[in-house]
C-alpha positions in Angstrom: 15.5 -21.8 -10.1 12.1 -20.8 -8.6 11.6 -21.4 -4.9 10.0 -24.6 -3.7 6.4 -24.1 -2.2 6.1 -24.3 1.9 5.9 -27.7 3.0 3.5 -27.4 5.7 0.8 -24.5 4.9 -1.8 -23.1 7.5 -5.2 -25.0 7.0 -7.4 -21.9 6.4 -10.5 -21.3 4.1 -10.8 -18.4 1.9 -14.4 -17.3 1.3 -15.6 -16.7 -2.3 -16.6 -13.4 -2.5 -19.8 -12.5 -3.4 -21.3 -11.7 -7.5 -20.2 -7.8 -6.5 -21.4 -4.4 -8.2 -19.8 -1.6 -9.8 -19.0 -0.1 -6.3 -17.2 -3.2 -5.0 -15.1 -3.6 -8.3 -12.0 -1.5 -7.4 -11.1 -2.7 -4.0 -12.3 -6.5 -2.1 -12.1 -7.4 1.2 -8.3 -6.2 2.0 -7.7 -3.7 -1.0 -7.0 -6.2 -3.5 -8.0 -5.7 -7.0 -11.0 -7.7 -8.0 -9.9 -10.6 -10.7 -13.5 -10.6 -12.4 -15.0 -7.6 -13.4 -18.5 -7.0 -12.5 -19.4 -6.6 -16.0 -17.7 -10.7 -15.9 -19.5 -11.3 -12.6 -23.1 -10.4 -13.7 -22.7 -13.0 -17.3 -20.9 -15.7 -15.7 -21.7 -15.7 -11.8 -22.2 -19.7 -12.3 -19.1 -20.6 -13.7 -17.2 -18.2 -11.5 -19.1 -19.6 -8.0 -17.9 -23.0 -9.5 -14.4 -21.7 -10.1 -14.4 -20.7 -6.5 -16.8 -23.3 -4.8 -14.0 -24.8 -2.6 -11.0 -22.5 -1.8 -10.4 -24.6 1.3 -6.5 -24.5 2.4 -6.1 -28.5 3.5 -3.2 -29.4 6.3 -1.2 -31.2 4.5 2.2 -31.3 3.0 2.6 -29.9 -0.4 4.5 -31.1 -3.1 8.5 -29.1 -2.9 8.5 -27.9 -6.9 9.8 -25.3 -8.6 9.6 -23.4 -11.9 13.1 -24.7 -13.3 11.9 -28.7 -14.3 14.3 -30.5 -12.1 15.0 -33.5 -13.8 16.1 -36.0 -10.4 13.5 -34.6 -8.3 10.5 -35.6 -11.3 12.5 -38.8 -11.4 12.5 -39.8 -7.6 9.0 -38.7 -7.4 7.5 -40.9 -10.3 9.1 -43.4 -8.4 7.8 -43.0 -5.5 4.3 -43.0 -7.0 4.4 -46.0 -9.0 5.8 -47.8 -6.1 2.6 -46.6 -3.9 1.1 -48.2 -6.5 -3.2 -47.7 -6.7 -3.5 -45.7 -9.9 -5.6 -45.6 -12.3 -4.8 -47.7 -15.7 -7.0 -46.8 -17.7 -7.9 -43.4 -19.1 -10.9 -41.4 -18.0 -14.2 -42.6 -18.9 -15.3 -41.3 -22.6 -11.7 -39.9 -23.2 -9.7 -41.2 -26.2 -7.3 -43.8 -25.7 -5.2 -42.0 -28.7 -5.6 -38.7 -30.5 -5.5 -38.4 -34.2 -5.3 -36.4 -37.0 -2.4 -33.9 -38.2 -2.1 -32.1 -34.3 0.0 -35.4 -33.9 3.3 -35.0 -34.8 7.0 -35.3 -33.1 10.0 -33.4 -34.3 11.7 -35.6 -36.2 8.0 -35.3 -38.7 9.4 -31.8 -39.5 13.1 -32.3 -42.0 13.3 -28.3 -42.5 11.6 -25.2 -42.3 10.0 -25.3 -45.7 7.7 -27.8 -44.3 5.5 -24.9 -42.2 6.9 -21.7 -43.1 5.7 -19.2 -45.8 7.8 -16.8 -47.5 6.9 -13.1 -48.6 7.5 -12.7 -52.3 7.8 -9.6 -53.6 4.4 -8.9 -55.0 3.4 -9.8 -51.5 5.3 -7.0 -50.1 4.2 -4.3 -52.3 0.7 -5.6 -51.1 1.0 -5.2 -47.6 3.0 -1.7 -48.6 -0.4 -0.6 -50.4 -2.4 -1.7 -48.1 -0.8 0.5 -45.1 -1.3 3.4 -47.5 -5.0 2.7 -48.0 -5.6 2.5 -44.1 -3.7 5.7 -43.5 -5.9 7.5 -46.8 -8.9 6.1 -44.4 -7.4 8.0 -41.7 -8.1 4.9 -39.5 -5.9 4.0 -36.3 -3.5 0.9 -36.8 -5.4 -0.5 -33.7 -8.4 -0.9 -35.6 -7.2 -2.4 -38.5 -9.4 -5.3 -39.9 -9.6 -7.8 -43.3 -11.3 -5.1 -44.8 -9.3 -2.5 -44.1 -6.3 -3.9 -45.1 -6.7 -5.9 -48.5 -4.6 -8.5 -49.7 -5.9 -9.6 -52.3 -2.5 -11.9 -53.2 -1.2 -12.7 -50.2 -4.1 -13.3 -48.0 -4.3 -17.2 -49.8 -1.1 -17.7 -47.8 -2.7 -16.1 -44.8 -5.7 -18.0 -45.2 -4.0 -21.3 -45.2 -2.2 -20.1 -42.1 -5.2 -19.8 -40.5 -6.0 -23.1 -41.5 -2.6 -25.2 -40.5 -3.1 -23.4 -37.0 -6.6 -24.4 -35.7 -7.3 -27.3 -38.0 -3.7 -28.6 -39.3 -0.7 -29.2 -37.5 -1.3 -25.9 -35.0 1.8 -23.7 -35.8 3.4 -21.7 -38.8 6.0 -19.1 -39.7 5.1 -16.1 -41.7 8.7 -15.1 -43.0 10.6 -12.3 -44.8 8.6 -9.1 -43.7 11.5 -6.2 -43.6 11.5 -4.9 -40.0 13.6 -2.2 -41.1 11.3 -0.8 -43.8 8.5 0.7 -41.3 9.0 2.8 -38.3 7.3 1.8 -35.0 3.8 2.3 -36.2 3.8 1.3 -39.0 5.3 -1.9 -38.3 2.8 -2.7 -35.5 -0.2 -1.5 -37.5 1.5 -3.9 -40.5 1.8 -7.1 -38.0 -1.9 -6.7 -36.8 -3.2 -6.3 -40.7 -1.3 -9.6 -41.4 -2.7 -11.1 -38.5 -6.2 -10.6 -38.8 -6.3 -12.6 -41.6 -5.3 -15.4 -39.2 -7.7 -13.9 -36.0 -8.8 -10.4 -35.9 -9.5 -10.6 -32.3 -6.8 -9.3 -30.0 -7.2 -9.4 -26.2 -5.7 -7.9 -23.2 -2.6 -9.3 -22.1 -2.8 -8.1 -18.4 -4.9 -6.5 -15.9 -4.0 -3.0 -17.3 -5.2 -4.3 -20.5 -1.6 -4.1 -22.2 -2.7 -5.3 -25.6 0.8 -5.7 -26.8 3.4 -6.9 -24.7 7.2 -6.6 -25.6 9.9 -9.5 -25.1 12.9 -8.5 -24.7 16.5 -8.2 -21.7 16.5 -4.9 -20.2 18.6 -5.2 -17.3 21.7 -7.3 -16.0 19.6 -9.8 -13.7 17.4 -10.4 -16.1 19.8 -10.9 -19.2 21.9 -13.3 -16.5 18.4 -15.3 -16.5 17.5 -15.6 -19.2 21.3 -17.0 -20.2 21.1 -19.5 -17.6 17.7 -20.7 -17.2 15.9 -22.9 -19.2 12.6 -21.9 -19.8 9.6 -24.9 -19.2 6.9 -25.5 -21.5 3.2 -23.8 -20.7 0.9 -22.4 -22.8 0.3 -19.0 -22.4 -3.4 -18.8 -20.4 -5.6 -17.2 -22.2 -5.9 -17.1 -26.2 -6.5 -19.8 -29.0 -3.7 -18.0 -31.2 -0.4 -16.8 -29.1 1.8 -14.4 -32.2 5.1 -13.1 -32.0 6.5 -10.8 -34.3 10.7 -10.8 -34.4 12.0 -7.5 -34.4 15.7 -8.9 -32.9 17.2 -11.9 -32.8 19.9 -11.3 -30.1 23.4 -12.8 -30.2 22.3 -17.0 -29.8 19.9 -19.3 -28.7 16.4 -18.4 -27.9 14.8 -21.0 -30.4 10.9 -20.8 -30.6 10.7 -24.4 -29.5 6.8 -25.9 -29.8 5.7 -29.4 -29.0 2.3 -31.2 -29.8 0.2 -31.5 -26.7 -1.9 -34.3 -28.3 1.2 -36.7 -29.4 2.3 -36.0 -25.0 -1.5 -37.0 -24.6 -1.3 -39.8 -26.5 2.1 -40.7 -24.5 0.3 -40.5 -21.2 -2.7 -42.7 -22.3 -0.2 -45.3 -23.5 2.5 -45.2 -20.3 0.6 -43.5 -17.4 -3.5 -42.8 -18.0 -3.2 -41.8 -14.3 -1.8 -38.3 -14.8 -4.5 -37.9 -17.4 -6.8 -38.4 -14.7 -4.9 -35.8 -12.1 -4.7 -32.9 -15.1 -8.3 -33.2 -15.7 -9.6 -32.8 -12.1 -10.8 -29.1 -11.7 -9.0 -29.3 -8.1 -5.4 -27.1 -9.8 -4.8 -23.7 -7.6 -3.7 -20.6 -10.0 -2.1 -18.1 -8.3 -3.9 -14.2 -9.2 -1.3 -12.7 -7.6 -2.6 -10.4 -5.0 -6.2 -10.0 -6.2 -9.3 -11.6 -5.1 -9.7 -14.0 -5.2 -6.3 -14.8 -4.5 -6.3 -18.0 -6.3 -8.8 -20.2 -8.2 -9.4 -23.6 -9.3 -9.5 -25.3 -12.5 -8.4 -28.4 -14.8 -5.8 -27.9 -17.2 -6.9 -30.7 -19.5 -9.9 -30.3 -20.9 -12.4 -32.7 -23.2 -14.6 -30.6 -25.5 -16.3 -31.7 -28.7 -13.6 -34.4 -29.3 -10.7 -32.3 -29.1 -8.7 -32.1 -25.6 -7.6 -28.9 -24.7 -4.1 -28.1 -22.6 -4.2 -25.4 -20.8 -1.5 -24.1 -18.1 0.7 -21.3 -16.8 3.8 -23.2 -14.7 4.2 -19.6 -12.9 0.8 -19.2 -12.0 0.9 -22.8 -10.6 4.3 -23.0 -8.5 5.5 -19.2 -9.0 8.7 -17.7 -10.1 11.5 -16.7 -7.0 12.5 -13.7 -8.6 9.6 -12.3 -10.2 7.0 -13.8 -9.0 6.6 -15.6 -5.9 3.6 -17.2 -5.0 1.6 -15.7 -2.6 1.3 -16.9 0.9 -1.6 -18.8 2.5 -2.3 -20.1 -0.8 -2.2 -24.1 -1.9 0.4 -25.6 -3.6 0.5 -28.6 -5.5 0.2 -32.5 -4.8 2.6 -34.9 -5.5 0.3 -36.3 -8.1 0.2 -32.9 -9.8 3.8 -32.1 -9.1 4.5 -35.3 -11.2 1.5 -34.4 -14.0 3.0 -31.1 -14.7 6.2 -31.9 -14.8 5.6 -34.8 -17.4 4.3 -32.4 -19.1 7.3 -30.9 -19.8 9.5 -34.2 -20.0 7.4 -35.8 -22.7 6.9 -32.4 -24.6 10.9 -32.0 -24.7 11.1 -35.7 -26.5 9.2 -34.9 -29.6 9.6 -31.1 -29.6 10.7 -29.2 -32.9 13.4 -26.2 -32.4 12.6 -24.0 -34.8 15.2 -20.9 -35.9 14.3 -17.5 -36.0 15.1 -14.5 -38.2 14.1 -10.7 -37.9 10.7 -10.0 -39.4 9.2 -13.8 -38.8 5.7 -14.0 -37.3 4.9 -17.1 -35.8 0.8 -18.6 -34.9 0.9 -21.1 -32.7 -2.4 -23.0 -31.9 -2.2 -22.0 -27.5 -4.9 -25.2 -27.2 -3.5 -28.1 -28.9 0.4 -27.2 -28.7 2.6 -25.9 -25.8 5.7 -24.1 -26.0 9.1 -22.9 -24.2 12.3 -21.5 -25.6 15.9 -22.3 -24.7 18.6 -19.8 -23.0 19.6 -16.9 -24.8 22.1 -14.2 -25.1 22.3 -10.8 -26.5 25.0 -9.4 -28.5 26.9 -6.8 -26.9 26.5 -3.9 -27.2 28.0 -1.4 -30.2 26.9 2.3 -31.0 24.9 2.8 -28.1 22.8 -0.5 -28.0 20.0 -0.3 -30.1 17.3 -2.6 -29.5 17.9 -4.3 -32.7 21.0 -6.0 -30.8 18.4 -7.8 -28.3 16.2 -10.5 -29.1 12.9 -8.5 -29.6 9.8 -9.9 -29.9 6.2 -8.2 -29.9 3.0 -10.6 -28.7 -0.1 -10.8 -29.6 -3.1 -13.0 -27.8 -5.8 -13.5 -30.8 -9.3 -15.0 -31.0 -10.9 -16.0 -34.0 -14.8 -16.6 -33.0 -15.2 -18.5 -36.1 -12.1 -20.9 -36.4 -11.6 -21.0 -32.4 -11.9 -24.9 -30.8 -15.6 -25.2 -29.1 -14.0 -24.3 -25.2 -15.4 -26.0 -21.5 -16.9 -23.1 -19.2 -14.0 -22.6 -17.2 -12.2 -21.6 -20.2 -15.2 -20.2 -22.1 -15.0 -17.4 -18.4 -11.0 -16.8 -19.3 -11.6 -16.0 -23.1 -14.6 -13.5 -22.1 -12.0 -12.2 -19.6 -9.3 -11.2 -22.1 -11.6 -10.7 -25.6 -14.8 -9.4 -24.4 -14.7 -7.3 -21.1 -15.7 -3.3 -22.1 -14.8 -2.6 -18.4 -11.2 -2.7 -19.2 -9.4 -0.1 -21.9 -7.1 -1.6 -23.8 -3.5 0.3 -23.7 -0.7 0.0 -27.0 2.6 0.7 -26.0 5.8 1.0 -28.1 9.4 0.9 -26.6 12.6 2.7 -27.6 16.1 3.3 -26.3 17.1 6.8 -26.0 20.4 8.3 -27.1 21.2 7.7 -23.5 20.5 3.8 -23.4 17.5 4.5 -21.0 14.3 2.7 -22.1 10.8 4.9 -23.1 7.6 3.7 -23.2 4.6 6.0 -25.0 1.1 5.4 -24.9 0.7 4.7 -29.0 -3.5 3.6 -29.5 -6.2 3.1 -26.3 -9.2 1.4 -27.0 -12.6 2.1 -25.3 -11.4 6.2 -25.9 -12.9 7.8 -28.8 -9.3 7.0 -30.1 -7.2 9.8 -28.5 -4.3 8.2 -28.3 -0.8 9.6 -28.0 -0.2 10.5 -31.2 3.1 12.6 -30.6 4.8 9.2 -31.1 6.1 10.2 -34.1 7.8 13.4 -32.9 9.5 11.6 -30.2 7.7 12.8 -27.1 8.4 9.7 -25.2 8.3 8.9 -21.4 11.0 7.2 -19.2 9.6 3.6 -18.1 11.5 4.2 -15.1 9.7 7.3 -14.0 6.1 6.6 -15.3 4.3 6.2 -11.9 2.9 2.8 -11.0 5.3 1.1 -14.2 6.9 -2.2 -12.2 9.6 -4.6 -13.5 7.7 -7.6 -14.2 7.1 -11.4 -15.6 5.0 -10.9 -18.1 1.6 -11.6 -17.2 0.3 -15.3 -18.3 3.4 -16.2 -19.7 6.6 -17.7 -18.4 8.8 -15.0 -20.1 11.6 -13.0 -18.1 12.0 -9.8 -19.2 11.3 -5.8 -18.1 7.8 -5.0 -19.8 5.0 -1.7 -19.7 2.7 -3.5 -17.3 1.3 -2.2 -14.1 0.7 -5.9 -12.4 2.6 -8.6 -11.6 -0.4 -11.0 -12.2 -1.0 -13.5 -14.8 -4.6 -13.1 -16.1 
C-alpha cells in the first residue's frame, strides 16, 4: 500500500523559476533537472508561469491517502464531508449536467468481446507480411515507419474504423490475432508501429530520457510479489490521446486490461455529488516531478474543452508510490476534498468498468481523455527451460497523437502534449529487452531519433548489454503510469 502523505508539512514557498536558456537547461537551482525544456520554455512561457503562478506550501494538515484505494478510509471521509455539509449542488457553471453520446457506456453495455474487437484474417496477415518487406526494400528504419510506408490496402478499413471507435465512438478497441511468434524483435516492433499509425502516427516520449517504448513486464521477486498482491487504481496515463499496448505474454492469471468510461463516472458525479466536479476542475492539484524543477506543479484534472470534458490524472504523481516512488518532501499533498474526488474516481469507475481478457498478439487503443484504466493482480507462470519472457505477462506501450483526430485540449494540457510529441531538445531512445541463456535481463539501444539514424543495429547478432550494468539504468515505476515493473529508463519521474 503506498505511504500516507505527512500530516503536518512545513509552510514554505517555492519560487518559479525563471523562462531559462540553453545554459540553465541541464542543472536549476539545486542540480535538479529542469522539467521544461527551454526549447518548451521559450513557446509556452505563459502557460508554464500559470502552471507555476502559486507554488505556496500552506500550514495545514493534508489529507492521509495512499496509492492502494482504501475502501473504509474513502467511506469515513465522504462522510465526514457531507456531514460538514456547504457543498456545492449544482455542477459548475456552463458544464453539462449529463454527457452523451456513445463515450457513455457501463460494462454490462459490452455481452462479449466481438462487440469491440477486430480479428486478423488471413489476407490481412499476408498484408502486413508484405508490407514489412516493402519497408525493409526501402531500407527505411522501423522507427520511421508511416501510412505510406506501410500499405494496407485491406486491412487498413479495419484500422480506420479503429481509429474511429477510439476518438469519436466508444474510446477503446482490440486489434486481435497478430502471431507474436512469427517476427523477431524488430520486426515485431516495426510491425506494431505500422499498424498503429493507421490509428495515430505520432508517438511521443514516455520519460525524460525520451524512452519511446516502454516494456511491461515482473523482473524481480518484490516486484512480482506486488504486482500479485496489489490492486492496481484507475488513472490515465498523463500525457497522450491514444495509450497502446501490444501483448507479447500473458503470464500465468489475472492482469485483465480493465477500462471504464470517464464520462458515464462524470455523469455519476453530476447526478450524486456536483461538488467533486467542482474540486477536479480547480487548477489548484499538486503533481509531483519527482526531483526536478520545479519540483511539483499545478493543474486540474478535469477539463471542459469544446464540449467534451477531459480526465486527466496520474494517482502516483498525486500521492506517490512507497516503494517506487515516494513523494518528495516539502511538497503539498492533497485536501480532504481532493482526497475524496480522486478516490471517487476510482470507486465509481470500478461500478461500470468492463474486464476485458487478453491473448498474445492483441493491441489494444484506448482513448487516455475520455476513458481511464487499471488492471487487476497478476501472476506469472513459473518458470520452465530457463524462463523465457514469453512466460511473463509482456506488454510493449506506445503513447500516440493523432493531430487530426485528437480532442481540441485546454492550455495546460495543450503544454503536456508539446512536452511529449513535439520537443526536438530530447532524442528519442528504442529499446528492446531479452533474457539471456543465464536468466539475466539485456537491454540494447535498437532506433534513436534526432541521430541521422545510427542506431544500434548489431541487434540482430546479439550484441546486447546487461540492464544491470548499463550506467545510470535504475529500477523504476514507469514514468506517467501507475505500472510496477523493472523498465530501461533513467528517471524515476512521471512526465
Amino acid at each position: 500500500m503506498g505511504a500516507a502523505l505527512p500530516s503536518t508539512p512545513t509552510s514554505t514557498v517555492i519560487s518559479p523559476p525563471a523562462i531559462q536558456g540553453p545554459a540553465q537547461h541541464e542543472t536549476a537551482q539545486h542540480g535538479a533537472a529542469q522539467y521544461y525544456s527551454p526549447n518548451i520554455r521559450e513557446r509556452f512561457g505563459v502557460q508554464i508561469a500559470a502552471n507555476l503562478s502559486s507554488l505556496t506550501v500552506q500550514s495545514t494538515k493534508y489529507a492521509e491517502i495512499g496509492y492502494a484505494f482504501d475502501e473504509r478510509a474513502f467511506a469515513k471521509r465522504t462522510q465526514a464531508r457531507l456531514q460538514a455539509g456547504g457543498l456545492p449542488t449544482a455542477v459548475p457553471q456552463g458544464w453539462p449536467k449529463a454527457l452523451r453520446g456513445p463515450l457513455v457506456w457501463t460494462g454490462s453495455d459490452f455481452p462479449d468481446q466481438s462487440t469491440f474487437s477486430y480479428d486478423l484474417t488471413d489476407q490481412d496477415k499476408d498484408e502486413i507480411t508484405a508490407a514489412l518487406r516493402r519497408l525493409k526494400a526501402l531500407g527505411k528504419d522501423g522507427k520511421d515507419v508511416n501510412r505510406e510506408s506501410f500499405p494496407l490496402p485491406g486491412l487498413q478499413k479495419k484500422l480506420l474504423q479503429i481509429r474511429d471507435d477510439v476518438y469519436q465512438g466508444r474510446g477503446f478497441a482490440v486489434l486481435r490475432g497478430l502471431d507474436v511468434q512469427a517476427f523477431d524483435d524488430v520486426d515485431l516492433l516495426t510491425v506494431y508501429l505500422g499498424l498503429s499509425s493507421y490509428v495515430a502516427e505520432v508517438r511521443g516520449k514516455q520519460n525524460h530520457r525520451g524512452t519511446m517504448l516502454i516494456h511491461v513486464l515482473n523482473t524481480t521477486e518484490a516486484i512480482r510479489t506486488e504486482n500479485a498482491t496489489v490492486e492496481m487504481p484507475f488513472h490515465t496515463d498523463l500525457v497522450c490521446d491514444v495509450v497502446s499496448t501490444l501483448t507479447k505474454g500473458c503470464g500465468g492469471s489475472g492482469g485483465s486490461a480493465i477500462v471504464a468510461s470517464a464520462w458515464t463516472v462524470y455523469n455519476e458525479l453530476a447526478a450524486t455529488r456536483p461538488d467533486l466536479i467542482h474540486v477536479l476542475a480547480e487548477p489548484d492539484w499538486p503533481f509531483d516531478t519527482f526531483t526536478r524543477d520545479p519540483p511539483f506543479y499545478r493543474r486540474a484534472l478535469l477539463y471542459l474543452q469544446d464540449g467534451k470534458v477531459i480526465t486527466n490524472f496520474s494517482r502516483r504523481c498525486l500521492v506517490g508510490h512507497a516503494t517506487t516512488g515516494p513523494r518528495t518532501p516539502g511538497i503539498p499533498g492533497l485536501t480532504e476534498a481532493q482526497a475524496e474526488a480522486l478516490d471517487a474516481l476510482h470507486a465509481i469507475g470500478r461500478r461500470h468498468e468492463l474486464r476485458t481478457s487478453m491473448q498474445a498478439g492483441d493491441i489494444r487503443f484506448v482513448n487516455n481523455m475520455g476513458l481511464m484504466h487499471r488492471r487487476n493482480t497478476y501472476q506469472d507462470d513459473e518458470p520452465r527451460d530457463g524462463g523465457g519472457l514469453d512466460q511473463r505477462r509482456h506488454l510493449l506501450r506506445l503513447w500516440l497523437h493523432n493531430p487530426n483526430a485528437c480532442w481540441s485540449l485546454p492550455p495546460p494540457l495543450r503544454l503536456a502534449w508539446e512536452r511529449i510529441f513535439r520537443d526536438p531538445e530530447r532524442d528519442g531512445h528504442w529499446d528492446l529487452i531479452h533474457l539471456d541463456e543465464s536468466g539475466k535481463l539485456q537491454s540494447n539501444l535498437v532506433w534513436k531519433d534526432n541521430d541521422g539514424g545510427d542506431g544500434d543495429d548489431s541487434y540482430r547478432e546479439g550484441a546486447r548489454r546487461s540492464i544491470t550494468t548499463v550506467p545510470g539504468i535504475t529500477r523504476t515505476m514507469l514514468p506517467n503510469s501507475e505500472e510496477t515493473t523493472d523498465v530501461i529508463t533513467t528517471t524515476t519521474a512521471c512526465d
